[in-house]
Every structure is written in structure tokens, then in C-alpha cells.
C-alpha positions, 0 to 999 in steps of 0.5 A, spaced: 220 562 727 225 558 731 232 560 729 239 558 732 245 562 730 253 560 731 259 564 732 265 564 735 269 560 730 275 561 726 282 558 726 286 557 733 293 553 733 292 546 737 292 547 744 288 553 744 282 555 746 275 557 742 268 560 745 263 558 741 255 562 742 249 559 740 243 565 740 236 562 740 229 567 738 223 564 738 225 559 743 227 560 750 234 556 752 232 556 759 226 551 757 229 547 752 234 542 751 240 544 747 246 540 744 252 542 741 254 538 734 260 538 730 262 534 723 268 534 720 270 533 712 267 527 709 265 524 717 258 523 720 255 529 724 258 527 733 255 529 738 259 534 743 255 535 749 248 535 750 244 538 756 238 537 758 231 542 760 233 539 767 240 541 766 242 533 765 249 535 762 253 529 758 259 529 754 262 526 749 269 522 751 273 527 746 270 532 749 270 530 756 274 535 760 276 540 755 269 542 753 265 546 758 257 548 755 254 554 759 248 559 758 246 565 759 239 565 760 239 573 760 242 573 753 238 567 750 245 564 749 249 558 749 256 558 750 261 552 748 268 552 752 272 549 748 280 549 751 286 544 749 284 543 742 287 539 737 286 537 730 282 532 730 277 538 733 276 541 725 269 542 724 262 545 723 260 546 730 252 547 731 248 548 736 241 544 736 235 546 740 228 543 742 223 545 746 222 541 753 225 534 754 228 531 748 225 526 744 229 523 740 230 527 735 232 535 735 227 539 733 232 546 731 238 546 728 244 552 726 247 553 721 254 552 724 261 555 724 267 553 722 273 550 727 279 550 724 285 547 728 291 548 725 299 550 726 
């Protein structure tokens, strides 16, 4: 059984940083591809970055150069850097995993934590 587990949120002044984790059991980070999402009150689910088995990294423009994904293979975890943030950055942020390269479709999600950017 694959389970995906997200901590690290919590409410953050804009401007500030968050790092958020993303623990795998029953899949292995180091040959899966992996994403991070994220969906705001009454707004579709956007993803945020997606890195690939082949470490094929790509982020989304509002992420893009604030937003940092990393892994710690030892730990089976996810990290996604998150600095300069702003108030449109509130959400549920999830991690999303599948085994191999991805299909299309992911085949394991998180149940999320919430950001909130506020002063």
C-alpha cells in the first residue's frame, strides 16, 4: 500500500519562506516520477512542479524561480522549497507520486497541507 504523507505548512507572512516534505512508504522517490500540486478556495487544482524518473524537472511560471523540488532518497522524501511567497500562494499543497515514468495520469496522491500567506 502506497501512501504519501505532507507536512511543513502552516501560515507564513508574504515574503516568507516554507519548506514542505512529502514521505513516500510502499514506493520508492528514487524511481518514481513525483509532483507537487496545489488548489486554492473555489480554484482548480494547478500544478506547481513535476520532476520526472529521469530527474526532468519543469515549474510552473508562478513558481518559477521561487519554487525549488528536491529529494532525499535516504529519507524517501520530497521537499518543495517555497521562498518569496505571496498571497495568492494559499492552498492545500499535495505531493503526487507514480511509479516509473509518468503516464498521464497520477497514480498516488497525498492528502495535503494547508499553506497560508497572510499578514
Amino acid at each position: 500500500q502506497v501512501q504519501l504523507v505532507e507536512s511543513g505548512g502552516g501560515l507564513v507572512q508574504p515574503g516568507g519562506s516554507l519548506r514542505l516534505s512529502c514521505v513516500a512508504s510502499g514506493i520508492m522517490f528514487t524511481s518514481a516520477s513525483v509532483a507537487w500540486y496545489r488548489q486554492a478556495p473555489g480554484k482548480q487544482r494547478e500544478m506547481v512542479v513535476t520532476v520526472t524518473n529521469t530527474a526532468l524537472t519543469t515549474y510552473a511560471p508562478s513558481g518559477k524561480g521561487r519554487f525549488t523540488i528536491s529529494r532525499d532518497s535516504a529519507k524517501n522524501t520530497v521537499y518543495l522549497q517555497m521562498d518569496n511567497l505571496k498571497p495568492e500562494g494559499t492552498a492545500v499543497y499535495c505531493c503526487a507520486a507514480s511509479n516509473g515514468l509518468f503516464a498521464g495520469r497520477w497514480q498516488f496522491w497525498g492528502q495535503g497541507t494547508q499553506v497560508t500567506v497572510s499578514s
